[in-house]
C-alpha positions in Angstrom: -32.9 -66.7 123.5 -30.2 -67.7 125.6 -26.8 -65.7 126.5 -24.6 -66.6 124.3 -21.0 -65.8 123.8 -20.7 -67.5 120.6 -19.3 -65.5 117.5 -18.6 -67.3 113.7 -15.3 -68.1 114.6 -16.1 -70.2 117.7 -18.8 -72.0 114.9 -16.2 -72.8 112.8 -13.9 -74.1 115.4 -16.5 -76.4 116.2 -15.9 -80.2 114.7 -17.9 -83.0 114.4 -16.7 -87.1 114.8 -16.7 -86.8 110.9 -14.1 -83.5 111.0 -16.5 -81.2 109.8 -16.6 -77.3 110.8 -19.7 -76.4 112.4 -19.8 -73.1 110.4 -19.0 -75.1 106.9 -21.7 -77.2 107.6 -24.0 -74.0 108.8 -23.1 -72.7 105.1 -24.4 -75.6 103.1 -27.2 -75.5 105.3 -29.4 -74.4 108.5 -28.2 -77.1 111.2 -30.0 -78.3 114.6 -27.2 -78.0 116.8 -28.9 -80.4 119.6 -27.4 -80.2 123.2 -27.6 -83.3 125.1 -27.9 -83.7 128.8 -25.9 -86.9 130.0 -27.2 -90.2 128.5 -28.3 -91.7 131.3 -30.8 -89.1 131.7 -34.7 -89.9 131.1 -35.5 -86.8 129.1 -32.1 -87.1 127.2 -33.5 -90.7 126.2 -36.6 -89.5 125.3 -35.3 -86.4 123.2 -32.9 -89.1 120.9 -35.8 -91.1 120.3 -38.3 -87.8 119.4 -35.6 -86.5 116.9 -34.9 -90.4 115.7 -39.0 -90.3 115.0 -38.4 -87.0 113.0 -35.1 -87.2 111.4 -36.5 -88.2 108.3 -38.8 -85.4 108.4 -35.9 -82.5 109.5 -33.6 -84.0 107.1 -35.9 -83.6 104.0 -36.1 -79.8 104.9 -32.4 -80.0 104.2 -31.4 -79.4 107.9 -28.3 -81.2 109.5 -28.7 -82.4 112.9 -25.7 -82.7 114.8 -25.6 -83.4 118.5 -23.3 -82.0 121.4 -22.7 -84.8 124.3 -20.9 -85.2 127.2 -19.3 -88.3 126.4 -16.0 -90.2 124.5 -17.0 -90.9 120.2 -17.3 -94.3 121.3 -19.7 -94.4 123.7 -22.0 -91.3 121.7 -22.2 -94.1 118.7 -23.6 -96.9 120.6 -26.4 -94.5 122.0 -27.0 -93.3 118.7 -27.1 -96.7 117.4 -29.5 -97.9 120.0 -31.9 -94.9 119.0 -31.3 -95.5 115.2 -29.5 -92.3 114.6 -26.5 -94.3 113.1 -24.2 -92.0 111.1 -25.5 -88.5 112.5 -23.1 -85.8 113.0 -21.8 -85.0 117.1 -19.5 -83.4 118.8 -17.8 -84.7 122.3 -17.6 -82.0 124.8 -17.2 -84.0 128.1 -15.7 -80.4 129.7 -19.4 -78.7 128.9 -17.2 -75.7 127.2 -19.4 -75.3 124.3 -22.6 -76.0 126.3 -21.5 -72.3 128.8 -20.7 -70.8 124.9 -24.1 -71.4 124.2 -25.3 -70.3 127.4 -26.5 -73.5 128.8 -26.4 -73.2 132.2 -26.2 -75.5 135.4 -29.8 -76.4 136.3 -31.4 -75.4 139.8 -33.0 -77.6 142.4 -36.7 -77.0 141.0 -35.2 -77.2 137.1 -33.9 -81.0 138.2 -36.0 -82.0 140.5 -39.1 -80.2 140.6 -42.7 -81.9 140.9 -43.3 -81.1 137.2 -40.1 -82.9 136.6 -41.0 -85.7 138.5 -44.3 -86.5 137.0 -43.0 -86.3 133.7 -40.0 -88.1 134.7 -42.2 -91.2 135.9 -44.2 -90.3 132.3 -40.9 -90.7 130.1 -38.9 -93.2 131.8 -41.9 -95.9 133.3 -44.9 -95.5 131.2 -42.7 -94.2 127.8 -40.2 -97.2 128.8 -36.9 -94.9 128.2 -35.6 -95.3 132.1 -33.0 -94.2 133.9 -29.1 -95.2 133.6 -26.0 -94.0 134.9 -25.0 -90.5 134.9 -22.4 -90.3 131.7 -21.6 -86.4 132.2 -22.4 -83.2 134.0 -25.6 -85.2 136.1 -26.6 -80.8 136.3 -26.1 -79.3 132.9 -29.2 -77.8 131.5 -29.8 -79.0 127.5 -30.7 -77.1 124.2 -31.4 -76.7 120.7 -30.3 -74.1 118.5 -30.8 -73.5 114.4 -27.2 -71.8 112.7 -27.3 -70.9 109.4 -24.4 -69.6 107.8 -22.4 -69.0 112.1 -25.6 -67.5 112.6 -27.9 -68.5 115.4 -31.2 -68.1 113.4 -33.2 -69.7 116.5 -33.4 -71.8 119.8 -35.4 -73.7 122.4 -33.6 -73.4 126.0 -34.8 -76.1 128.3 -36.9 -74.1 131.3 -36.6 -77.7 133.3 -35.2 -80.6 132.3 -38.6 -82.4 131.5 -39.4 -79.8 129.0 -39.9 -81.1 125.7 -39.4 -79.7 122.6 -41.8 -79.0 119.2 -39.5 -80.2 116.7 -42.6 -79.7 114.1 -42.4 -75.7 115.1 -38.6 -75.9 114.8 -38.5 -77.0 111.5 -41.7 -74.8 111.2 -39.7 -71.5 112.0 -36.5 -72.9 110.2 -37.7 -73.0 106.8 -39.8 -69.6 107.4 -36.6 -67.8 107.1 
């Protein structure tokens, strides 16, 4: 797991677009807190429409998603519009504070732009279809998931590279182990 510096209280400081704590919401139940890279990013693309393919599935376990971005309310809704998340939970940190918190850190040279990023770049964004747009963000910050129940962080998946793609099945898996 990563380095976090996150205690209960910075959970609860934590609101969504709706004005929800992150820590009430933790307390009703376990919650995918889902870290974003920018939205013009491939992989970001491709993550919003893995979780869009799942949500039903997640939700029925009785987890909450809610996303962290980089960018204004506005702009988060029309992307999660596009990707038929409409009315999912997010939170707009455009200054990345939550994403250090949660130990997210700055990706590397290889993490970015690596061959295995490349390939699976050219996978995702030509033969997938999700291309590339602009860079709406921090063009370096790493992404991640993590599972809170009650301002706890029960589990996580850190993104080794930026191509690296999640098993939302063993997510949910582990989640509703505990």
């Amino acid at each position: 797991m990563a380095e976090t510096k996150v205690n209960a209280s910075i959970i609860r400081q934590m609101k969504t677009n709706e004005g929800a704590s992150l820590g009430e919401l933790s307390e009703e139940s376990t919650v995918f807190l889902v870290f974003l890279r920018h939205f013009g990013c491939i992989f970001c693309r491709e993550s919003l429409v893995d979780i869009s393919r799942q949500r039903k599935i997640i939700e029925s376990k009785g987890i909450k998603l809610v996303f962290v971005h980089m960018d204004n309310e506005d702009t988060a809704e029309r992307y999660f519009s596009r990707y038929q998340l409409d009315g999912v939970a997010h939170i707009s940190d455009p200054e990345c504070h939550y994403y250090q918190l949660f130990g997210l850190v700055k990706g590397n040279f290889t993490q970015l732009f690596g061959l295995q990023s490349w390939i699976r770049g050219f996978q995702a964004g030509v033969m997938d279809g999700h291309g590339a747009g602009s860079i709406i963000g921090d063009g370096f910050q790493m992404p991640g998931i993590f599972a809170i129940q009650n301002c706890e962080i029960m589990d996580s998946f850190i993104h080794k590279l930026v191509s690296d793609r999640p098993d939302y099945d063993e997510l949910v898996r582990r989640c509703c182990e505990v």
